[in-house]
PLY file of the C-alpha trace (Angstrom):
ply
format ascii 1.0
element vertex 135
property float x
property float y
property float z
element edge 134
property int vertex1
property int vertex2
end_header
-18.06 -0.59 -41.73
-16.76 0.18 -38.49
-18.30 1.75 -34.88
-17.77 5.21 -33.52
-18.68 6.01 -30.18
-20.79 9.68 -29.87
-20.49 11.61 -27.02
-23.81 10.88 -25.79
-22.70 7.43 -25.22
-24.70 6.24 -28.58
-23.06 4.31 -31.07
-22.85 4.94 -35.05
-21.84 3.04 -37.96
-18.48 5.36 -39.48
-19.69 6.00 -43.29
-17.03 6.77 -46.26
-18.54 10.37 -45.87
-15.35 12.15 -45.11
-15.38 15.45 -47.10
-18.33 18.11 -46.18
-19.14 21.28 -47.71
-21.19 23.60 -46.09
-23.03 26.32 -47.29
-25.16 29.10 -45.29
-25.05 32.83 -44.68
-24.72 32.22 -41.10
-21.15 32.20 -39.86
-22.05 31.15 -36.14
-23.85 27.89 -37.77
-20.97 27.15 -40.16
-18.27 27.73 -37.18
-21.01 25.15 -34.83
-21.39 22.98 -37.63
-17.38 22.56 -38.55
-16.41 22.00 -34.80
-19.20 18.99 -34.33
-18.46 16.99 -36.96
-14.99 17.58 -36.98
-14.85 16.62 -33.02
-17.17 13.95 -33.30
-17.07 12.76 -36.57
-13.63 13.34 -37.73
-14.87 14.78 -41.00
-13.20 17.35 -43.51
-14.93 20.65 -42.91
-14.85 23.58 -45.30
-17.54 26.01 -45.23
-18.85 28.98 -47.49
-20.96 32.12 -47.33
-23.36 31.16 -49.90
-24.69 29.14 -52.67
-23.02 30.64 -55.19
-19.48 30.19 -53.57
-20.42 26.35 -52.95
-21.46 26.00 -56.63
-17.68 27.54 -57.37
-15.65 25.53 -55.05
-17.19 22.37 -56.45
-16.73 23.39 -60.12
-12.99 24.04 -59.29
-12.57 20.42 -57.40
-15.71 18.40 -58.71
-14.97 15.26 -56.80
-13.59 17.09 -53.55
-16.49 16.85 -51.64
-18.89 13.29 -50.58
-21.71 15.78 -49.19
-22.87 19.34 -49.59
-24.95 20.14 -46.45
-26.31 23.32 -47.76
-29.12 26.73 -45.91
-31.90 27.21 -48.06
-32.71 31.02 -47.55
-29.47 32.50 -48.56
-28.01 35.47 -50.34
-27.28 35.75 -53.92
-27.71 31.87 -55.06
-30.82 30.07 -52.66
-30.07 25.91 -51.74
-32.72 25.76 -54.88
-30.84 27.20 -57.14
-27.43 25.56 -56.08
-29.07 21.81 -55.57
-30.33 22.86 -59.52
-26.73 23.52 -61.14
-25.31 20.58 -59.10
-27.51 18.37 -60.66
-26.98 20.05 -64.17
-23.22 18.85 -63.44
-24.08 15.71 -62.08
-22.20 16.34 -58.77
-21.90 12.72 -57.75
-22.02 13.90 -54.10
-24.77 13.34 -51.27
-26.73 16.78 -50.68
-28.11 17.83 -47.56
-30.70 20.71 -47.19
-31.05 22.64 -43.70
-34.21 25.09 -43.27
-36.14 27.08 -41.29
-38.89 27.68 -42.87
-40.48 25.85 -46.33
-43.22 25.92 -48.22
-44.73 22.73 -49.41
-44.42 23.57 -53.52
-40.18 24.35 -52.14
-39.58 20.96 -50.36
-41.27 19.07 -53.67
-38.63 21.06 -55.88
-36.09 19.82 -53.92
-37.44 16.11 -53.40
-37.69 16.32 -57.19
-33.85 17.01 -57.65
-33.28 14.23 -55.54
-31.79 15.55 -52.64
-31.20 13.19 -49.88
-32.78 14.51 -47.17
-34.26 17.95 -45.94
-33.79 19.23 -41.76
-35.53 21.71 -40.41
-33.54 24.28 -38.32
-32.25 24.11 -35.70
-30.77 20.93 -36.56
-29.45 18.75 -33.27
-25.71 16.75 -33.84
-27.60 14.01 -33.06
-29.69 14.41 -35.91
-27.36 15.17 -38.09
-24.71 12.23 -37.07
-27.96 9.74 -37.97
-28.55 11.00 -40.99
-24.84 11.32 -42.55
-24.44 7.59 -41.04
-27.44 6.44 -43.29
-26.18 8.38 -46.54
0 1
1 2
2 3
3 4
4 5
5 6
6 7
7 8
8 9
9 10
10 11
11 12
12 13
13 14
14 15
15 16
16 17
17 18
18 19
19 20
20 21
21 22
22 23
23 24
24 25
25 26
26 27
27 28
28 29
29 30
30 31
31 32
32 33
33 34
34 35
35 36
36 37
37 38
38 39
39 40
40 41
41 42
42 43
43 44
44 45
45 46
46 47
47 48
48 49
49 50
50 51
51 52
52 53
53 54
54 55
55 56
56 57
57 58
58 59
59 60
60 61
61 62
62 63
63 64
64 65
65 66
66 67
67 68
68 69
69 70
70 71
71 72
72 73
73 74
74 75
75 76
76 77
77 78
78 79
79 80
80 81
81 82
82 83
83 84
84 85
85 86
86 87
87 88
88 89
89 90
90 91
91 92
92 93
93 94
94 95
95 96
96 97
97 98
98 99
99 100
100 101
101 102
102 103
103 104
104 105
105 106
106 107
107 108
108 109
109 110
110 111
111 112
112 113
113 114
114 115
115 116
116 117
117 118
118 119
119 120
120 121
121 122
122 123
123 124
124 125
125 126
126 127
127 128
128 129
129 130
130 131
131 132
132 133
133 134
């Protein structure tokens, strides 16, 4: 594993995590999101809309993508019900779950389909450099 140097001077292990999808309703946060790891990271960036265009995208290329970072609260399929059919199809990814607001009985349904880690919004690069370095 080799070292990449942030911009804040800090230093991170570079993981095999090359390929993102994003999903959230929020076009600002998937434009933020795409620059920041793509300057800093040198990932693969595509972004969606919604759950239910993630869930296509990966049915179409199943082993496209190494992580979905994916909103909770959005329109026509939730992060719930995506993170669900992904692991119906046994997407052999990582998944990532940004939100702004969950319940308790939410975050255990999601801990339950063993998703790898849950950020409240707003979510800082730093943060989210740390934890794609540790998937």
């Amino acid at each position: 594993m080799s070292i990449h140097a942030l911009s804040n001077g800090v230093t991170a292990p570079v993981t095999n995590i090359r390929r993102v999808l994003y999903a959230d309703d929020m076009r600002e946060l998937r434009t933020l999101l795409e620059m920041i790891l793509r300057r800093d990271g040198g990932y693969t960036v595509e972004t969606v809309p919604d759950g239910r265009d993630a869930l296509e995208r990966i049915v179409a290329a199943p082993g496209a993508f190494d992580v979905l970072i994916t909103d909770h609260h959005m329109p026509c399929m939730n992060g719930l019900e995506l993170v669900g059919r992904l692991r119906a199809l046994r997407f052999p990814g990582q998944i990532v779950v940004f939100s702004s607001e969950l319940s308790e009985e939410i975050a255990t349904a999601y801990r339950q389909l063993r998703v790898d880690c849950i950020l409240p919004k707003p979510v800082f690069p730093a943060t989210l450099r740390a934890v794609l370095a540790t998937l």
